[in-house]
C-alpha positions as CSV (number, residue, x, y, z in Angstrom):
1,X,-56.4,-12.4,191.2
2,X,-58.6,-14.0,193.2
3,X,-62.0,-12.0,194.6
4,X,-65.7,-11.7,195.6
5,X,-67.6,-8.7,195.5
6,X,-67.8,-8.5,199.5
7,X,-63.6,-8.1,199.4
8,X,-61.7,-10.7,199.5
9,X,-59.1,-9.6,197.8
10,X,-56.1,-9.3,199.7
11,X,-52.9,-7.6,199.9
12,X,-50.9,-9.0,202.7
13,X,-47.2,-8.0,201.9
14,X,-49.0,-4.8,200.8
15,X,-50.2,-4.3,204.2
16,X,-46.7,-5.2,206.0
17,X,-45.1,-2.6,203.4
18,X,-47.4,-0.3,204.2
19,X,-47.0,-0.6,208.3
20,X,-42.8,-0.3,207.8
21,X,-43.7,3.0,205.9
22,X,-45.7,4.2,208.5
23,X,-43.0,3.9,211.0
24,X,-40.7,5.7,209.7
25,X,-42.5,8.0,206.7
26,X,-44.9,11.0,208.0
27,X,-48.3,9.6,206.4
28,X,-46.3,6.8,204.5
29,X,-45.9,8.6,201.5
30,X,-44.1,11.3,199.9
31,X,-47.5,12.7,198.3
32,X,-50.6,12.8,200.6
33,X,-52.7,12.1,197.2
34,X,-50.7,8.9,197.5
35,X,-51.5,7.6,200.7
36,X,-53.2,4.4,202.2
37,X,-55.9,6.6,203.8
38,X,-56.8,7.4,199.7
39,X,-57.7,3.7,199.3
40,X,-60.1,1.0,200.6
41,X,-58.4,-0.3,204.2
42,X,-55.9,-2.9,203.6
43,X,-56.1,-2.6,199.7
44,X,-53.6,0.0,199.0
45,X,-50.9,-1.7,196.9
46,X,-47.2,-0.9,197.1
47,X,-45.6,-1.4,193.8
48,X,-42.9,-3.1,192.7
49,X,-42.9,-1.8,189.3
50,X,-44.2,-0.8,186.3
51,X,-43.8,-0.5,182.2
52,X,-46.1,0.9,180.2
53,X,-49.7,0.9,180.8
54,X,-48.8,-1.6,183.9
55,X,-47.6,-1.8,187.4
56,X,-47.2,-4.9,189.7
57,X,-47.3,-4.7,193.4
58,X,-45.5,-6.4,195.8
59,X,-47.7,-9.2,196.3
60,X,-47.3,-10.4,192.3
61,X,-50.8,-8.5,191.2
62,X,-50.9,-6.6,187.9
63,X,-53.0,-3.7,187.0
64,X,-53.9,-1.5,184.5
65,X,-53.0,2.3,185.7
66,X,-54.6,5.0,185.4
67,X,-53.8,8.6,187.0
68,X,-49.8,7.6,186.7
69,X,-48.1,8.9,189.2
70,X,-50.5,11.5,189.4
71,X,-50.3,12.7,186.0
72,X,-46.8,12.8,185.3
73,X,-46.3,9.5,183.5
74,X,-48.1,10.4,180.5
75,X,-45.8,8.6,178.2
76,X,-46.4,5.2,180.1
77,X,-43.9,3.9,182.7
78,X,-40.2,3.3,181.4
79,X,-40.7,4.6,177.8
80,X,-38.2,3.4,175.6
81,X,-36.9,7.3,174.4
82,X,-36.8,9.1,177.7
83,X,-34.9,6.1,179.3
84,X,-32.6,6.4,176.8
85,X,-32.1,9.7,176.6
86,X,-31.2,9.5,180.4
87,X,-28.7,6.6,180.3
88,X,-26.8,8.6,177.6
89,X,-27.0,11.8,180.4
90,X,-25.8,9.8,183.5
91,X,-22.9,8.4,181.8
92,X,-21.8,12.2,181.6
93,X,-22.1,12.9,184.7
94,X,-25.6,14.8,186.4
95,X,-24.4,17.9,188.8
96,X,-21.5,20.6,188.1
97,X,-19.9,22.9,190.0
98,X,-21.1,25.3,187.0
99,X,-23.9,25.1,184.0
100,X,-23.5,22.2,182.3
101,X,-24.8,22.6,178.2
102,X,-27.7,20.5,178.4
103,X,-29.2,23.7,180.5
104,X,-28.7,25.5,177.5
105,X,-30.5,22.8,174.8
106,X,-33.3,22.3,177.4
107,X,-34.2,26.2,177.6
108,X,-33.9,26.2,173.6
109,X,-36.2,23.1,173.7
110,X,-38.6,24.7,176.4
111,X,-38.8,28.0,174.7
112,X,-39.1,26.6,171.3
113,X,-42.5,24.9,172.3
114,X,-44.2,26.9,174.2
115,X,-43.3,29.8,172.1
116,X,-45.6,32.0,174.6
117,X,-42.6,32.5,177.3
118,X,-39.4,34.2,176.8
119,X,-37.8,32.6,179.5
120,X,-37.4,29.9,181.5
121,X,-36.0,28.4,184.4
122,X,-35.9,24.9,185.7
123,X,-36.8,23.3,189.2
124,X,-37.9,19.6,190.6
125,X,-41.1,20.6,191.8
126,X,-44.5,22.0,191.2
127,X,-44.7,24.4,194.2
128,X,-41.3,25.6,193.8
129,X,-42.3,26.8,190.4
130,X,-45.8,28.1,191.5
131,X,-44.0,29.8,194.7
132,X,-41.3,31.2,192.7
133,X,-44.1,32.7,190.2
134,X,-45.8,34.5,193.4
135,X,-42.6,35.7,194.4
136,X,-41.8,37.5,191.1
137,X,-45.6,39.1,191.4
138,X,-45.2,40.8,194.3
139,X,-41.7,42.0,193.8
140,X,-42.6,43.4,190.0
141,X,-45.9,45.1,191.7
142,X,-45.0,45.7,195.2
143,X,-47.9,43.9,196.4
144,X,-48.6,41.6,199.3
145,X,-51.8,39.7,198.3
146,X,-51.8,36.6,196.2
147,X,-55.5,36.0,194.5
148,X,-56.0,32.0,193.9
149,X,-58.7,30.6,192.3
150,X,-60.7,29.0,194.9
151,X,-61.9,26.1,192.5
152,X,-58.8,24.6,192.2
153,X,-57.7,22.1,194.4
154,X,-53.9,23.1,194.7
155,X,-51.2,25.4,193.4
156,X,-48.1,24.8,196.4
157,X,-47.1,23.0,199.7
158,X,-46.0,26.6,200.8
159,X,-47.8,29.1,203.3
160,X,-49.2,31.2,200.6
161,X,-51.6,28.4,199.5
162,X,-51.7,25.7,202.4
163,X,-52.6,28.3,205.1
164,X,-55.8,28.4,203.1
165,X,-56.8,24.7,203.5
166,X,-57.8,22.5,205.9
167,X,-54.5,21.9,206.4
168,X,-52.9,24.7,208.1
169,X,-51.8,24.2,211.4
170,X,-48.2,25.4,211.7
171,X,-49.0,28.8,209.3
172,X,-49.5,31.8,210.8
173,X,-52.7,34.0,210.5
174,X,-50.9,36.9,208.9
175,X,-49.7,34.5,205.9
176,X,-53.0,33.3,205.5
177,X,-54.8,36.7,205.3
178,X,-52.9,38.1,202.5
179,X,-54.0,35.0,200.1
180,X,-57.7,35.9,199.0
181,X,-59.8,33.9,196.3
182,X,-61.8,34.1,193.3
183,X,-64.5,31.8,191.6
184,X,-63.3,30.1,188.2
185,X,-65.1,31.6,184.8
186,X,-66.8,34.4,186.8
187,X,-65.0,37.6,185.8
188,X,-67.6,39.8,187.8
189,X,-66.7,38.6,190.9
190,X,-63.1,38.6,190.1
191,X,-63.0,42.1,189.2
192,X,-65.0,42.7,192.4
193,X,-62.2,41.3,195.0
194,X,-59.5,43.0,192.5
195,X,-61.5,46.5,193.5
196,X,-62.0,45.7,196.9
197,X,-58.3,45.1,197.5
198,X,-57.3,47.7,194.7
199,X,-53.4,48.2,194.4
200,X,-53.3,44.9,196.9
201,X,-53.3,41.8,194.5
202,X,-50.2,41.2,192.9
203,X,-51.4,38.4,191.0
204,X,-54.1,36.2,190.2
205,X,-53.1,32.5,189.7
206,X,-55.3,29.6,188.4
207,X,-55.2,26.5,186.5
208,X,-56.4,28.0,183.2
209,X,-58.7,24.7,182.5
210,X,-59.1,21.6,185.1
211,X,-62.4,19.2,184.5
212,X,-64.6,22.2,182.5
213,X,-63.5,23.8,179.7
214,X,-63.1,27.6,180.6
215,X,-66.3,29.5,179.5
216,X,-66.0,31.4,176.5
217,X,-64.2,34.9,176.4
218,X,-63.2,33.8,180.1
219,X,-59.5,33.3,179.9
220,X,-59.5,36.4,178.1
221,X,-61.3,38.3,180.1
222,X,-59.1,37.8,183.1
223,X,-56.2,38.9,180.9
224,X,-58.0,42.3,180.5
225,X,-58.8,42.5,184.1
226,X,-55.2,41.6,185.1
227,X,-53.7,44.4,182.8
228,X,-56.2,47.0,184.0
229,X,-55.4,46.7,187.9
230,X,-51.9,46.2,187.3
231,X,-51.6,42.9,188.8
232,X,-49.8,39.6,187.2
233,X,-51.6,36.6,185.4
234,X,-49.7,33.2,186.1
235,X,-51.3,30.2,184.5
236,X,-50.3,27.2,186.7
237,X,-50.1,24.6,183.5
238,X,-48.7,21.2,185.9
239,X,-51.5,19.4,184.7
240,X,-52.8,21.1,181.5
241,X,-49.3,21.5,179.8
242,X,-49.1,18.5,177.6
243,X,-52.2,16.8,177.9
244,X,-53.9,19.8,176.8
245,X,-51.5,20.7,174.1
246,X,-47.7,20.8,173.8
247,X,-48.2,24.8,174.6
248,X,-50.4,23.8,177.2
249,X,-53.8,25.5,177.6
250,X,-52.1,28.6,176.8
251,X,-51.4,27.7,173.1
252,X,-55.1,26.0,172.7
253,X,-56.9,29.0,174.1
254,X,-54.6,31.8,172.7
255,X,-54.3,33.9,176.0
256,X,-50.7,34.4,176.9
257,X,-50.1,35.0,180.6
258,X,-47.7,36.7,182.1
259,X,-45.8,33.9,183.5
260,X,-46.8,30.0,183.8
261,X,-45.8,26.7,185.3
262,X,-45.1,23.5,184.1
263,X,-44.1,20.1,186.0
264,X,-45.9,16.6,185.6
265,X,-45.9,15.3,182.3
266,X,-43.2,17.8,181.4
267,X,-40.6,14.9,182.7
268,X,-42.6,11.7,182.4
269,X,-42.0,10.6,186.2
270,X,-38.3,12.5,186.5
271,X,-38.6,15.1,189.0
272,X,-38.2,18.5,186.4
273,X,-40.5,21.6,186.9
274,X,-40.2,25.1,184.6
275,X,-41.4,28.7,185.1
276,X,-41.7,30.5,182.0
277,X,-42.5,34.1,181.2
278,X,-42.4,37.3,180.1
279,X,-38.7,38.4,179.7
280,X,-38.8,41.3,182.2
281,X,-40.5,39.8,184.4
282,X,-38.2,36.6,184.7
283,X,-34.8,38.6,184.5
284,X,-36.2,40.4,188.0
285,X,-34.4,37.1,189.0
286,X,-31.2,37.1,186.8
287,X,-28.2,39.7,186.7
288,X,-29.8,42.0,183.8
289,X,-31.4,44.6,185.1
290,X,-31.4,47.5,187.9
291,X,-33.8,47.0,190.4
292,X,-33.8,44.9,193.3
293,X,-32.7,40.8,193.1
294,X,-35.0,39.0,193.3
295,X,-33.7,35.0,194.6
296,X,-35.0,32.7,192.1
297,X,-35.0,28.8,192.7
298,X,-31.9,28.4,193.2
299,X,-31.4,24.7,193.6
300,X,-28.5,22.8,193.8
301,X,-30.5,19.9,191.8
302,X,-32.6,22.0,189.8
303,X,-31.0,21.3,186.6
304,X,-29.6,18.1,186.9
305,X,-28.8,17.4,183.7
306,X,-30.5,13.9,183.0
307,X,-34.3,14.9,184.1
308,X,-33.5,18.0,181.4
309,X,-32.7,15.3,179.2
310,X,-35.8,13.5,180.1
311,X,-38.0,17.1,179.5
312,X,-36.2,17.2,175.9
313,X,-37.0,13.4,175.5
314,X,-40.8,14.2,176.1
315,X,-40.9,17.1,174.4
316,X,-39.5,15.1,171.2
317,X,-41.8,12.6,171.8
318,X,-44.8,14.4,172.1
319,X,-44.5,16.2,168.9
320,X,-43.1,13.6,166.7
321,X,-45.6,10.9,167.7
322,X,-49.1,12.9,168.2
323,X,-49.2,11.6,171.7
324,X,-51.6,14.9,173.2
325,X,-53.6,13.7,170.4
326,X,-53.4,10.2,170.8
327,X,-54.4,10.9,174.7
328,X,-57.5,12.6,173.7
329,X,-58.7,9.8,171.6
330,X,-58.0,7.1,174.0
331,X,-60.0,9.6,176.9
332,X,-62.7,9.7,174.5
333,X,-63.2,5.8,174.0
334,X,-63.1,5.1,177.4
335,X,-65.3,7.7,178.8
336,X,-67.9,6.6,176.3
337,X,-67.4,3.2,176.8
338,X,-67.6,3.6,181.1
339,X,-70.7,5.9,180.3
340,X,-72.6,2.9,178.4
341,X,-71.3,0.8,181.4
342,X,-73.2,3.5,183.8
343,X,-75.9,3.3,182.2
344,X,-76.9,-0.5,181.4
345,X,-76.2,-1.0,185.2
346,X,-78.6,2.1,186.2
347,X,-75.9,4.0,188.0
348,X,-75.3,6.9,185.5
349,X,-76.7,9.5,187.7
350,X,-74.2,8.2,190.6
351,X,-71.1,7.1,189.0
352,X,-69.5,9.9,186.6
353,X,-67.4,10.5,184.6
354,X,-66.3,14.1,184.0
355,X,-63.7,16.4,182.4
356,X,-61.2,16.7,179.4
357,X,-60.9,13.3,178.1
358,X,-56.9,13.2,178.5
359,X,-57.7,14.4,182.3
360,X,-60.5,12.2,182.8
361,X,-62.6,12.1,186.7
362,X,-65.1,10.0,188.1
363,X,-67.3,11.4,190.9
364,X,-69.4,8.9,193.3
365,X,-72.5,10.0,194.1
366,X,-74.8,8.5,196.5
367,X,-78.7,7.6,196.9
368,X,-79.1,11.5,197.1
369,X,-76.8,12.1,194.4
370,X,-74.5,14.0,196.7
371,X,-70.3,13.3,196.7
372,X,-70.0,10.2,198.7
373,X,-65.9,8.5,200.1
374,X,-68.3,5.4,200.9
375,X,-69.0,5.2,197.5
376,X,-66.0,5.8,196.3
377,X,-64.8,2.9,198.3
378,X,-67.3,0.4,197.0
379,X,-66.1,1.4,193.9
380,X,-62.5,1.2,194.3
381,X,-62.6,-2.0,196.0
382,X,-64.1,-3.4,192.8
383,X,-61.8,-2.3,190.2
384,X,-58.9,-3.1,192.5
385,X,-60.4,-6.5,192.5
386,X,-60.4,-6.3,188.8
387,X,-57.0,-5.4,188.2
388,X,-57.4,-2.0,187.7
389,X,-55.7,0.9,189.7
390,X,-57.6,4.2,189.0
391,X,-57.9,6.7,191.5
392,X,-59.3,9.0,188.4
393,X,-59.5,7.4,184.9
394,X,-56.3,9.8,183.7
395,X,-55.0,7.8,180.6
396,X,-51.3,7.7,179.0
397,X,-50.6,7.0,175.8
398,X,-49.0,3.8,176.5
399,X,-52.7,2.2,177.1
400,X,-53.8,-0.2,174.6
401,X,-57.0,-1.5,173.3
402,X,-57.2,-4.6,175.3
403,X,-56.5,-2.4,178.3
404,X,-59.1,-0.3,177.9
405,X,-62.1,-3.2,176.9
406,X,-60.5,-4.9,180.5
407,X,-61.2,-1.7,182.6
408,X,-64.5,-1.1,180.7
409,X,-65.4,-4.6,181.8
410,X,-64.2,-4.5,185.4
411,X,-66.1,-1.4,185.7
412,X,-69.5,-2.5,184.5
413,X,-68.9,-5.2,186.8
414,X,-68.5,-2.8,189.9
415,X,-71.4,-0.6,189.0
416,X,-73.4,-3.6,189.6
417,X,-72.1,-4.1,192.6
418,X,-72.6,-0.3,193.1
419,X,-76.6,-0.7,191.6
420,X,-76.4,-3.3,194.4
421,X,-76.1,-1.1,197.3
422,X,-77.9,1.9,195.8
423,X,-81.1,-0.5,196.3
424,X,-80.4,-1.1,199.7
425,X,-79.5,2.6,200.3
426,X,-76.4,1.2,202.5
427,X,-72.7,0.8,201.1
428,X,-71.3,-0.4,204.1
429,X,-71.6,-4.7,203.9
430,X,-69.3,-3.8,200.5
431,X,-66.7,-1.7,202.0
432,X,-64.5,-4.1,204.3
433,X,-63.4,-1.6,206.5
434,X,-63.1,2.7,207.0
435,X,-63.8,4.8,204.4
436,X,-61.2,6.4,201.8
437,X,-60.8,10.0,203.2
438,X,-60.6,13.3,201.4
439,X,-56.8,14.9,201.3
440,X,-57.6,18.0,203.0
441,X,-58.9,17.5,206.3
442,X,-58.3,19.0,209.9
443,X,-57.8,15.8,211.5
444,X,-55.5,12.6,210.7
């Protein structure tokens, strides 16, 4: 593809694509982290498809992808055994009036990885699961307030969690008050809002490990602080199941919370999400037990029966081919290899690379070395350019060698460009256009 480092590259059928989504699709996506508004201005590619390590857009460009489809496709795009598992499902059939068997396999299949949970129950989405969790909390302790950890960027699209972005017009006040928050890795100040609100918090939910490892004893220590003010530990695991271990964080660090979530890689790109948990917990939502029902995710496509075939498919997959494994040693080249990058262009105190490395971020830090979407733009522009899509540098297993020398490449060439405008202290002749903008924010 043809480019300069003052942009321009172009995307025209990209940019016509993106207008007809507009009109008729709030935002023009179906995932706000997806959006044009998250890319340089006229450089947000509409795909056409995508196999492996690779996507093409529209206008005939291919890229190496990283951060597929935010997380989920950790396998790489159309791998060969979770297709075919779900060709052999659809022929079958996908949605009975009753529970079909494959239910039962892909609980059996759940439960016999993550050997932490006792039950489990499938859904198509992350904040169904998450919401779901909260729901159990509260009715098991009779509790209103939900306790998030405030250093984790999201857990739900429902009231309980948006009402505390940005984000919130349309929630009411009195949702938003009875959702209160806690620091990650300080269990002082945990235990301090737990004693404040004593006999308030049903539960405290967090991703149990995100770009820093949980300090030591941490994980732990929140188990002991949930069990000694009665309140319920939920580990959301959308993005650490899998690329953290096929137990997810759980099984790595050895703390077993009361109930968890899984979603992302869990389907590689089919829409399947699990909560898992503690028996008595769970059946609060069955036909076992005394007390009050509790409803459940109860959805009429929560178990279709190929994107259970697709969870059994990665599940397979993941065990029999090393591929957590294999994600951690591809993270590790190429976060070594970008830092050497950094550093012969003079830009390692401004472009970084941070977290585990199969959940691999870069920051963009400015003259000041403070978070700058200018920045980032300069620098997304650049590895568009280069054939590179990475809004993070989040690998899948389906990324070869040559793939990973090419990105290295394209971005020591855009931390040049990036050295570049540092020494004039002004990103703006690179940028082309607006700014990318953060997610969360008041204003469209």
């Amino acid at each position: 593809m043809e480019t300069e480092e003052t942009g321009e590259f172009l995307l025209p059928r990209s940019r016509l694509a993106n207008e007809r989504l507009h009109a008729m699709i709030p935002g023009g996506a179906h995932t706000y982290a997806k959006g044009d508004d998250q890319y340089p201005e006229n450089l947000a590619p509409v795909i056409s498809h995508g196999r492996g390590a690779h996507v093409w857009d529209i206008d005939g460009n291919r890229y190496i992808e990283y951060g597929s489809g935010l997380r989920s496709v950790s396998l790489g795009h159309a791998h060969p055994r979770v297709i075919e598992a779900v060709r052999r499902q659809l022929d079958l059939g996908s949605n009975f009036v009753r529970p079909s068997v494959v239910e039962v396999d892909a609980a059996e299949r759940f439960l016999a990885t993550v050997r932490t949970a006792e039950m489990v129950k499938f859904a198509k989405n992350g904040s169904d699961a998450t919401t779901a969790a909260v729901r159990l909390a509260r009715a098991a302790t009779g509790r209103p307030r939900v306790a998030i950890c405030a250093d984790h960027p999201f857990f739900s699209i429902d009231d309980w969690f948006i009402g505390t972005t940005p984000m919130s017009a349309g929630i009411p006040a009195a949702t938003t008050d009875l959702t209160v928050a806690f620091p990650y890795g300080d269990l002082a100040a945990t235990e301090e809002l737990l004693t404040q609100y004593q006999d308030e918090v049903a539960c405290l939910i967090l991703e149990p490990a995100t770009h820093t490892e949980p300090p030591p004893g941490y994980l732990a220590g929140l188990r002991e602080l949930a069990d000694r003010h009665g309140c319920v530990l939920i580990f959301d695991e959308m993005i650490t199941g899998f690329r953290w271990s096929e137990t997810g964080a759980q099984g790595l660090y050895g703390v077993v919370p009361d109930l968890s979530t899984f979603g992302k890689a869990l389907g590689n790109g089919f829409a399947v999400s699990a909560l898992a948990g503690r028996r008595d917990l769970m059946e609060r939502g069955g036909l076992r037990h005394s007390g009050d029902r509790v409803f459940l995710l109860s959805t009429t496509h929560g178990a279709e029966t190929h994107s259970l075939a697709a969870a059994m498919a990665v599940q397979t997959t993941y065990v029999e081919e090393g591929i957590t494994a294999r994600l951690h040693t591809l993270g590790e080249r190429l976060a070594a290899s970008i830092r050497e990058a950094t550093a012969s262009a003079g830009v390692s105190d401004h472009v970084v690379v941070r977290g585990r490395p199969s959940n691999l971020v870069f920051a963009t830090l400015d003259e000041n070395q403070q978070p700058s979407q200018q920045y980032r733009t300069l620098f997304l522009r650049q590895l568009l350019a280069g054939g590179v899509l990475a809004p993070s540098f989040v690998v899948s297993s389906a990324l070869g060698d040559a793939d990973i020398d090419h990105t290295v490449d394209v971005v020591a060439e855009a931390c040049a460009v990036y050295r570049k405008a540092l020494d004039a202290a002004d990103p703006a002749p690179w940028l082309a256009g607006r700014p990318v903008k953060p997610v969360f924010r008041r204003l469209a």
